[in-house]
Each structure stands twice: as C-alpha cells, then as structure tokens.
Backbone as CSV, one residue per row, in Angstrom:
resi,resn,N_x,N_y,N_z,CA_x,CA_y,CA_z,C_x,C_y,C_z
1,UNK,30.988,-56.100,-2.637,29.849,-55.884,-1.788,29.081,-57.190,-1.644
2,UNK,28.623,-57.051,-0.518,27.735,-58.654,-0.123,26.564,-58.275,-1.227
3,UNK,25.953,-59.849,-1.160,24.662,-59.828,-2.158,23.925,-59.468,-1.148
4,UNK,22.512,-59.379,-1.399,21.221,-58.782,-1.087,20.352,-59.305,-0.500
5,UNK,19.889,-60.300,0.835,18.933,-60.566,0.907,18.258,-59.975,1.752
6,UNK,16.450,-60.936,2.322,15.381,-60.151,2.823,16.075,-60.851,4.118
7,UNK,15.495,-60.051,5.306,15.956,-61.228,6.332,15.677,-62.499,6.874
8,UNK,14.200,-62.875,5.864,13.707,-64.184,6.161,14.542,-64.977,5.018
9,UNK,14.933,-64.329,3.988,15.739,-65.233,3.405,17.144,-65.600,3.628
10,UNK,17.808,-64.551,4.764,19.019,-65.173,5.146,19.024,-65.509,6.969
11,UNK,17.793,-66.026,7.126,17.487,-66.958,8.415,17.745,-66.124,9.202
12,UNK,16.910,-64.829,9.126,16.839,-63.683,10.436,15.299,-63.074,10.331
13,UNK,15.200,-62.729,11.473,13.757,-61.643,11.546,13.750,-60.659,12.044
14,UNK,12.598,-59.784,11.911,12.479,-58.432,12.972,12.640,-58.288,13.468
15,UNK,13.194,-57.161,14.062,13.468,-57.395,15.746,11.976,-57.058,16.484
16,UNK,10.889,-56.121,15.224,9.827,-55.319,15.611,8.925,-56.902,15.339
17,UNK,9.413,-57.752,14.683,8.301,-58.644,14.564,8.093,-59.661,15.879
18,UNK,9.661,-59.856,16.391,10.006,-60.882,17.350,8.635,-60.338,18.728
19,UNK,9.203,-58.552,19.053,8.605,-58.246,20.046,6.801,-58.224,19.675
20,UNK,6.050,-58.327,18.699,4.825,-58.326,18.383,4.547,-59.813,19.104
21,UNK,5.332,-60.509,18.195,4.897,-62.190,18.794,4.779,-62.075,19.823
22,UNK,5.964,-61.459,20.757,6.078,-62.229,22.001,4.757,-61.488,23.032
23,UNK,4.129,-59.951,22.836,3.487,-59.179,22.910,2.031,-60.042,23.517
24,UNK,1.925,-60.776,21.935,0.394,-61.113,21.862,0.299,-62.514,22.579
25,UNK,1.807,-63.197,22.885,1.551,-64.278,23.243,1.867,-64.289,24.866
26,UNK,2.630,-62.876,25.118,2.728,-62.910,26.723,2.311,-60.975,27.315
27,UNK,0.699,-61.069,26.647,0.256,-59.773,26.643,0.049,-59.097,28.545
28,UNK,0.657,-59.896,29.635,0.906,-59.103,30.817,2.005,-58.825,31.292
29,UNK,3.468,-59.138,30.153,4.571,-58.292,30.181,4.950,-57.351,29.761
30,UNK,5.421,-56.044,30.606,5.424,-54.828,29.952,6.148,-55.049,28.704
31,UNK,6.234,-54.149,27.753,7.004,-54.257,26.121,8.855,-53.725,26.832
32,UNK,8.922,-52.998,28.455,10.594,-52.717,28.686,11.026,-54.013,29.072
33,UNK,10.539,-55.024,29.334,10.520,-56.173,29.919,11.033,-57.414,28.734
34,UNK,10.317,-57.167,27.771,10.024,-57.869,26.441,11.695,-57.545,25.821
35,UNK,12.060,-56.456,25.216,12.833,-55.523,25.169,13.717,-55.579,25.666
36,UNK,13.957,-56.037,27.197,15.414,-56.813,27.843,15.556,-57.825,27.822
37,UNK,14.737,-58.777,27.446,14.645,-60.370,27.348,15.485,-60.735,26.341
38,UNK,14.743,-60.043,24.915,15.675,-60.307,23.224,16.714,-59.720,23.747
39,UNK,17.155,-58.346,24.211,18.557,-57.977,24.054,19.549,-59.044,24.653
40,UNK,18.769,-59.503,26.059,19.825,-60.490,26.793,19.820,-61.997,25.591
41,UNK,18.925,-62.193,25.103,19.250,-63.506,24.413,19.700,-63.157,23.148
42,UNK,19.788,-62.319,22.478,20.253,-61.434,21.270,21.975,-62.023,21.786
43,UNK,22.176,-61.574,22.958,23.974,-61.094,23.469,24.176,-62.145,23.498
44,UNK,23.397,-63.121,24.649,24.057,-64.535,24.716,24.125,-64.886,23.576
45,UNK,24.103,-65.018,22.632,23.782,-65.793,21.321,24.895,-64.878,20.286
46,UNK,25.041,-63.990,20.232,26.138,-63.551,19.828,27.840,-63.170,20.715
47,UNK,27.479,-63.207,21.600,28.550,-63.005,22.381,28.718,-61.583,22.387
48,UNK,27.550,-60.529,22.295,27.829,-59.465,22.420,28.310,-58.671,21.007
49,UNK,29.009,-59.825,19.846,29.723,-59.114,18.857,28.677,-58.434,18.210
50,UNK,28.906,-57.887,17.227,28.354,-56.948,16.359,28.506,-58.040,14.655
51,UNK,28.202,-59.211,14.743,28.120,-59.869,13.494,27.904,-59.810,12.170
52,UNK,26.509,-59.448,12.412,25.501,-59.568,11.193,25.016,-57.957,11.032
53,UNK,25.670,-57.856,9.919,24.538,-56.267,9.676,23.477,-56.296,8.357
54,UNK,22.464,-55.850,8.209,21.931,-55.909,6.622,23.274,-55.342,6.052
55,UNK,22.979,-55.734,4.892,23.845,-55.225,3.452,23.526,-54.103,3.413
56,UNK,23.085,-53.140,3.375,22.649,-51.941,3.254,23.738,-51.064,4.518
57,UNK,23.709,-51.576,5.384,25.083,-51.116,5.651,26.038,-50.867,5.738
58,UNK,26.830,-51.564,4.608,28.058,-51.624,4.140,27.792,-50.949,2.894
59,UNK,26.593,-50.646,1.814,26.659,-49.790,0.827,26.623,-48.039,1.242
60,UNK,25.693,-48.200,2.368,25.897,-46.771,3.076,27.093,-45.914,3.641
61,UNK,27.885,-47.271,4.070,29.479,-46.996,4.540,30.490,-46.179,3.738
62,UNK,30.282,-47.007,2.416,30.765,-46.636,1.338,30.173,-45.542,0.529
63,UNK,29.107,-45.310,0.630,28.891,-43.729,0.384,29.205,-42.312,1.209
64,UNK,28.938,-42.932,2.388,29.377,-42.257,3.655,31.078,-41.904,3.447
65,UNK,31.538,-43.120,3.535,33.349,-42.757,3.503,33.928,-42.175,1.950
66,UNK,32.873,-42.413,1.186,33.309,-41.671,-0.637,33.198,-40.676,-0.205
67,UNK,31.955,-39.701,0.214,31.972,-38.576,0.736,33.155,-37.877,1.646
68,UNK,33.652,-38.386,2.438,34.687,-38.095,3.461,35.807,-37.368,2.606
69,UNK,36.614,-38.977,1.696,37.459,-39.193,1.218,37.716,-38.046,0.281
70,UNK,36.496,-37.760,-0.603,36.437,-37.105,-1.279,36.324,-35.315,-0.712
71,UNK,35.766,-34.818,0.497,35.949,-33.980,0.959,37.517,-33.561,1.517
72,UNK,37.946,-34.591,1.808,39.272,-34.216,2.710,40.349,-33.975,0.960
73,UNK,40.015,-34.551,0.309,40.874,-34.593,-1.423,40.478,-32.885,-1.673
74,UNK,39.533,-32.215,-1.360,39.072,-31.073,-1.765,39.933,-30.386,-1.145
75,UNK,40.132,-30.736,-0.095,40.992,-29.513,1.511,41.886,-29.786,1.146
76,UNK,42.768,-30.826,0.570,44.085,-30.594,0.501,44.317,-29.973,-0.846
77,UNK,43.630,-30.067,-1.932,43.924,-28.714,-3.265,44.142,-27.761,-2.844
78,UNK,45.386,-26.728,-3.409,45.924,-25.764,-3.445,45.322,-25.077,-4.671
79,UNK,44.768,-23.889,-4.550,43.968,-22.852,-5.297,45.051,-22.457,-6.353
C-alpha cells in the first residue's frame, strides 16, 4: 500500500480550496463557470487520465474487493 500523505504534502490541493480562491479573487464569475475552468485545466494537465488518487482509495478498494472475494468464497461452499 502507498504511504500516507496530506495533499499539501504531496504537492496537491483542494479542489474546494482552488474554487474558494478563485471565488474571492474573480467574485463576478458564476461558481458553473469557475467549475469548468479547473475541470478544463485539471484535463489539459492530465491528459484526461485518472492519475493521482488519495491513498485512501486504494485501502478502500481493498476492503471493498476483501468483501466481494470473500462473499463469492461463501456462494461457492457446499452445505
């Protein structure tokens, strides 16, 4: 499992913080406006991929798919 960080410690931010900034600093654009701006520079900048997830998503995965794994192990026991 990946280690743990905050997202300022692995050189990322909010996405809720980005749109506050941009809010107070360009307070006569609507927030749907704001909201398509990051997504479009979000994409350009990733190419659309799906890169970076918190860590917390990959421990959830794995509880998520233990569960599965472990349900479908139940269905196939014979009584």
């Amino acid at each position: 499992m990946g280690e743990r960080f905050t997202p300022e410690e692995a050189g990322y931010i909010l996405y809720s913080d980005v749109i506050e900034r941009l809010r107070e600093r360009f307070p006569t654009v609507p927030d749907w406006r704001l909201e398509q701006i990051v997504a479009a520079e979000n994409e350009a900048i990733t190419g659309g991929m799906l890169s970076i997830v918190p860590a917390e998503v990959e421990f959830g995965a794995v509880e998520m798919l233990t569960r599965e794994q472990d349900r479908m192990s139940d269905d196939d026991e014979v009584a």
